[in-house]
N, C-alpha and C positions, 0 to 999 in steps of 0.2 A: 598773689603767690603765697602757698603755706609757707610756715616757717621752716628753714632748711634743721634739719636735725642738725647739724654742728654747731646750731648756736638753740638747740632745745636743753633746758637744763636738764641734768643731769643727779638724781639722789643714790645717795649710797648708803647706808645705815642710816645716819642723822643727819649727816652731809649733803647740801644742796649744793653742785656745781654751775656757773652762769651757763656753762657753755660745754663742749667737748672736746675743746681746747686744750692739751697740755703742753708744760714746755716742758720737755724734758730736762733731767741730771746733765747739764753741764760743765764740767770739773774748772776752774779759773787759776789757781796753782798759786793765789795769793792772798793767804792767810798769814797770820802771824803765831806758829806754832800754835794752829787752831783756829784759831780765837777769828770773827766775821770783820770785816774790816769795812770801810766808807765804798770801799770798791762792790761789795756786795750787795749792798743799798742801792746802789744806780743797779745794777748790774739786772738783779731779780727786782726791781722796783717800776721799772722800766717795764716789764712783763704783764703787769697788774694795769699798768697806767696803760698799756697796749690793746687788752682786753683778754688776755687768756683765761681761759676758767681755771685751771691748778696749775701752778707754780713751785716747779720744788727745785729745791737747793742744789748743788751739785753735792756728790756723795760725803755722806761726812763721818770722818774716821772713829769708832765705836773707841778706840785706842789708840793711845800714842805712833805703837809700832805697826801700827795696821795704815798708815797713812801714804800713800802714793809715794808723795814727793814730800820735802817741807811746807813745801807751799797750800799743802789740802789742807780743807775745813777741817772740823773736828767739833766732836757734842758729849766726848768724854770726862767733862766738868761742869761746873754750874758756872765757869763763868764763861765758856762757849756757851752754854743754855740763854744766858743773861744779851750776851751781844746779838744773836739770833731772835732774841725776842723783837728787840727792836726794828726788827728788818719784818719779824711776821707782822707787827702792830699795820704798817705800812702798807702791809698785801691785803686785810684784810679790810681796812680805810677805803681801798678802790677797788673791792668787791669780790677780788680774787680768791681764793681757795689757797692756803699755804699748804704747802707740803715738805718733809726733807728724807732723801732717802741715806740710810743707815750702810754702813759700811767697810768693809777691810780687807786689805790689800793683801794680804795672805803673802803669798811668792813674787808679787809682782810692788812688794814695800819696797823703800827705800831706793830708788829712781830718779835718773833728770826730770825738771820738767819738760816738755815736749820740743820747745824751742831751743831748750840747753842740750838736744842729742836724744831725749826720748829712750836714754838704754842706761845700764850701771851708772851710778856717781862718778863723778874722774874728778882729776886735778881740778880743775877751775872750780868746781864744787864744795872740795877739800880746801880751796887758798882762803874762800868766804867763810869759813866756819861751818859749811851745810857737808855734816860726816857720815857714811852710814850706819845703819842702826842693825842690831841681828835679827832677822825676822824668820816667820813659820809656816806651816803649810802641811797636810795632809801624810804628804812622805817629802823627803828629802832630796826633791830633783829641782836645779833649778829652770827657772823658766827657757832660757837658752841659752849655749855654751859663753861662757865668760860673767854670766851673771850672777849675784849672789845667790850662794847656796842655803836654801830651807833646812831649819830644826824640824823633823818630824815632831807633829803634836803631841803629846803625851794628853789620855784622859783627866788629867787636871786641867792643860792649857784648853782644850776645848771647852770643859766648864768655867774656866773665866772667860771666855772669850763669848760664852752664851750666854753669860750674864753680864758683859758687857754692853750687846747688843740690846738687853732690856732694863737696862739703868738709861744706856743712849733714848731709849722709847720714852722710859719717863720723863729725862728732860725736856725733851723733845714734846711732849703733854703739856709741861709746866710751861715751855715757852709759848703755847699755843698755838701750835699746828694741828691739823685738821686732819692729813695722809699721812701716814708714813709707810716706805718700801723700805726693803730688804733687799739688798746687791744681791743678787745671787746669776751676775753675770760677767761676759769678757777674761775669764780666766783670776776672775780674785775670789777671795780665801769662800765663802759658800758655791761658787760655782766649782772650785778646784775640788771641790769635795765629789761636785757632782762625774764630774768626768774620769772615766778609767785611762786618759790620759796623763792624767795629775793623781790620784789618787790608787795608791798602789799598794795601800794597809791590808793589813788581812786580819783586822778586827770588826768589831760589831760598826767602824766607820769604814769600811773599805766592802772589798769582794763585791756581790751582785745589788742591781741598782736601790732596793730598799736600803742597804746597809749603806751604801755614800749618799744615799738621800738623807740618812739619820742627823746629820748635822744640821743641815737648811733645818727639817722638820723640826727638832729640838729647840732651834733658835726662831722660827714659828711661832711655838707655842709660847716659848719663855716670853716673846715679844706681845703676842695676844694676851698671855696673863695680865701683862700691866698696863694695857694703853686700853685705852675708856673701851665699853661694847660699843659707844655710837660714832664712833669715828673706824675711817677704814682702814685697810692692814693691804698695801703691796707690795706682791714680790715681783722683781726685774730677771729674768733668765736669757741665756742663751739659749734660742730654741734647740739649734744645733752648733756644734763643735766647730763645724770645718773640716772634723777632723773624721777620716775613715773607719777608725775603731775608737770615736770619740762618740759623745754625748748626742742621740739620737731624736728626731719628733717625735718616735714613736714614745722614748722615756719621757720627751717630757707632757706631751699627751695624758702621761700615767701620772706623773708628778703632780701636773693640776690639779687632777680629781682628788689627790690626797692635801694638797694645798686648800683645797676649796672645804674638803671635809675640819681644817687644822680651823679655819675661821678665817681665812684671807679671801678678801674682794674682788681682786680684781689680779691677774698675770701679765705684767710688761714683754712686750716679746721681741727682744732683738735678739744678737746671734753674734757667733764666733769669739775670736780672746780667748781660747785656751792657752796658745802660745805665740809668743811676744807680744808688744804693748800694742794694745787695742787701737790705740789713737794712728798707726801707721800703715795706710794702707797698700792693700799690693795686688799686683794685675788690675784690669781693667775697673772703673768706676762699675758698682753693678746700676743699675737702672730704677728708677720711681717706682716705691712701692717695694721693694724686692723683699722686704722682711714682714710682710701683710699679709701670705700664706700662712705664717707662724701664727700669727694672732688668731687667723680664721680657723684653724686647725683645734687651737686651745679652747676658743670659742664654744666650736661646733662640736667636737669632740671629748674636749673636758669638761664641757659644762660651765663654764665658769667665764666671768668678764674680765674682757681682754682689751689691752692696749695696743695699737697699730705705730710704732717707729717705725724710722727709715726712707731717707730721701721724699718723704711725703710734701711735694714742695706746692703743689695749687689748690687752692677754694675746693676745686669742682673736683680733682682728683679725691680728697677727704672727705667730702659729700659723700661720694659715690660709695667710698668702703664702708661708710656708717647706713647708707638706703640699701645696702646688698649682706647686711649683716655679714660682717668681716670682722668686725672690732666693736667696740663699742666707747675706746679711746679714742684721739688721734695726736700724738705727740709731736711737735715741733721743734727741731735742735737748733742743728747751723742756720736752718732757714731763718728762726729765729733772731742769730747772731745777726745777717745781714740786714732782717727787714723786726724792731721789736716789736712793729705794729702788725705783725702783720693778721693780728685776729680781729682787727679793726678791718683794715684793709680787706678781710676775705669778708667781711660783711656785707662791704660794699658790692662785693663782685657778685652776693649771691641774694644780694637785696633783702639783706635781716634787717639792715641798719640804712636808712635812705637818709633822714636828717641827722644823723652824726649823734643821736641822742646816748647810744654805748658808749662814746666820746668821755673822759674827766670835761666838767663842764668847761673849766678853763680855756681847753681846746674845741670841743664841740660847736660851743653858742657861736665861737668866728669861722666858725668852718663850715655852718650851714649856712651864715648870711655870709659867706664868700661863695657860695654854691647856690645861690637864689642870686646874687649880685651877677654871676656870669650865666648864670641862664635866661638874664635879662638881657644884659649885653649881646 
């Protein structure tokens, strides 16, 4: 049997990927004002020792106020940069691809964590010392009724916040990663730009789709100036809104092409989070796959390589979007969560990996004489 494309490396500038394997930005909501903590270690450590080819961090806040909850990462010092090293050292020991995607919370800062209520800060929040913070956003609507109200950006806060995002790059260089994205989805501070949902300026950042693309764009380039030419540059979007008179394929279609022109790699493609918190969802589960039209869209359409999230839960299903050129990702979240191996596991199913040799050897060399011991039995 050839080798199944999901496990055919993968180059991208300078970048050799094992596989085509991603985990996806998984948010964990426990940092310590920032800073990576021993839970982050297992956590994405676990992923590399599982067999994925890139592994990136869950989002990490370019700035203090740009940060979800308390609890999010953050890479807006050297000594976030310092603690994250040590977690890349580790990913790239067992052959993984590190990656961390860059990011800020724009109108959706200063939040429970998900298990704490998932909506505004309250009491119990306020009794632990965790207070809100004033945060910003394109115009000054909040994200929904009761929630904290946005400072409209002013063109200074946008220029620190674009150079935020490419100091984040740099450390994020110096720590030694390899990918870095750019959030620019689920309704936070570059996807809010993007939407005439959220963004209701009637400056050179507002009105028709070039002008609320101007920000992503800007913080693009500021990003591509400093992060090496051989390593790659992704941006994460909402294909579409959700929303009726929200953020369309056909924009981001457009958006690609000019992404692709700015120097970025590759478009992550999931969807919706304009309005309220991404993590809660409503109406019916959608079904395997459902966010893989978006990819193939950007793909075919924008030119440009594209990422496949969303419910992608078997072997054979991610095969199939990689041999019908769909994607040219295939990201893993919660799947993840429940199974870390499971890019081992899908090896198995697709017969990349017969004697366990992708295996950390530790696990491997008893894994295959446990599988030659019961095919004797």
């Amino acid at each position: 049997m050839s080798q199944p494309l999901l496990f055919t490396p993968l180059t991208i500038r300078d970048v050799i990927i094992r596989n085509r394997i991603v985990i996806s930005p998984m948010c964990q909501y426990s940092a310590n004002d920032g800073v990576a903590a021993d839970w982050h270690m297992v956590h994405l450590g676990r992923y590399a020792t599982g067999g994925a080819g890139l592994v990136f961090t869950e989002a990490a806040a370019v700035e203090r106020i740009g940060r979800i909850t308390h609890g999010d990462l953050g890479i807006w010092s050297d000594t976030h940069r310092d603690a994250l090293a040590r977690i890349v050292g580790f990913l790239k020991t067992e052959g993984a691809t590190p990656a961390i995607q860059l990011a800020h919370a724009g109108r959706k800062a200063s939040m429970q964590r998900p298990w704490e209520g998932n909506g505004p800060l309250g009491a119990e929040e306020f009794a632990r010392g965790e207070t809100a913070w004033p945060i910003q956003a394109p115009s000054a609507d909040p994200v929904m009724d009761g929630w904290l109200e946005p400072t409209a950006m002013s063109t200074g806060d946008i220029a620190r916040v674009v150079q935020a995002f490419a100091d984040s790059a740099r450390r994020a260089d110096q720590a030694g990663f390899e990918v870095v994205e750019i959030h620019s989805a689920h309704g936070y501070l570059c996807a809010s730009y993007l939407s005439p949902v959220s963004n209701r300026r009637n400056d050179r950042y507002g009105g028709d789709r070039v002008g609320r693309s101007r920000f992503l764009m800007e913080t693009v380039e500021a990003v591509r100036a400093v992060w090496p030419d051989g390593k790659p540059l992704f941006v994460r979007v909402s294909a579409v809104d959700g929303s009726p008179d929200g953020w369309s394929l056909e924009d981001t279609v457009a958006l690609a092409r000019d992404l692709k022109a700015a120097g970025v790699d590759v478009v992550d493609c999931s969807s919706g989070g304009i309005s309220g918190p991404v993590t809660a969802a409503r109406g019916p589960l959608p079904g395997p796959g459902f966010q893989v039209p978006y990819a193939e869209a950007v793909k075919q359409r924008g030119g440009i390589a594209s990422q496949a999230v969303g419910m992608i839960l078997e072997p054979e299903h991610a095969e199939a979007i990689l041999q019908e050129g769909r994607a040219d990702l295939i990201a893993i979240g919660r799947e993840a969560l429940l199974d870390p191996y499971w890019a081992h596991h899908a090896a198995r199913v697709l017969q990349a990996d017969p004697e366990f040799q992708a295996w950390p050897t530790q696990y491997g060399w008893w894994l295959h004489r446990r599988e030659q011991a019961m095919s004797r039995a």
